[in-house]
N, C-alpha and C positions, 0 to 999 in steps of 0.2 A: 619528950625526947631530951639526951641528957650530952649534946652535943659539944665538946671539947676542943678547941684550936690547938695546935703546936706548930711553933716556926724551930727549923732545926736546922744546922749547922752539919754538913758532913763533908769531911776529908777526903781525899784519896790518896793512895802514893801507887807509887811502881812497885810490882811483887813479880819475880819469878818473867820476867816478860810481859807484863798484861799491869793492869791497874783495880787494885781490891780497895774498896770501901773500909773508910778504919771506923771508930769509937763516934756516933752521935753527939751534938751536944745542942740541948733544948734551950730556946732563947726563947725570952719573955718580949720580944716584938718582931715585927718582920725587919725593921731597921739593924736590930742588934742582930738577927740571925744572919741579915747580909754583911755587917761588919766583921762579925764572926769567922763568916766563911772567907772573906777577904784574909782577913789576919793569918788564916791556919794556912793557906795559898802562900801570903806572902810575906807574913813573918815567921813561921813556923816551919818552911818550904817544902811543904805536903806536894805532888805534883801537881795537886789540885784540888779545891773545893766547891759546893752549891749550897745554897740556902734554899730550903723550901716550907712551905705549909701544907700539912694533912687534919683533917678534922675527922675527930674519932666518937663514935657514938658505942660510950662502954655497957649500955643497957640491953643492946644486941650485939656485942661483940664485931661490931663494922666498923672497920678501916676503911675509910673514901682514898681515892685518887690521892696523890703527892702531886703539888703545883711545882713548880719548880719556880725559884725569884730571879734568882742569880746567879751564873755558872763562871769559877774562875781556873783556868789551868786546866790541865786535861783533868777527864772524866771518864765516865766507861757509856757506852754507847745506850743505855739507859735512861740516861741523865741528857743526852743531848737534844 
């Protein structure tokens, strides 16, 4: 089994009334991906971001669960 970690970084802002998920960004630890998501929150002033890990096994095409690390600012009710 050919099992892969990714810790990721995601945004969110305000659209149209509601809050959409923007542009990914893959980080190489779970420390960087919550730093990450912190900065896009609160230097970038997205409405909000989360940091999470999914491990992905590409040799059946399986996507496991998304853990969620860190939640900063609103989010969409997915994520909470």
């Amino acid at each position: 089994m050919a099992e892969i970690t990714v810790f990721v970084a995601l945004p969110f802002d305000f659209v149209d009334g509601g809050i959409a998920a923007g542009e990914p960004v893959e980080c190489a630890s779970p420390a960087a991906a919550i730093e990450r998501a912190q900065g896009l929150w609160k230097v970038f002033g997205h409405a909000g971001a989360i940091a999470f890990v999914r491990t992905t096994d590409f040799e059946i095409g399986k996507f496991n669960d998304k853990r969620v690390l860190r939640r900063f600012g609103h989010v969409t009710d997915e994520y909470r």
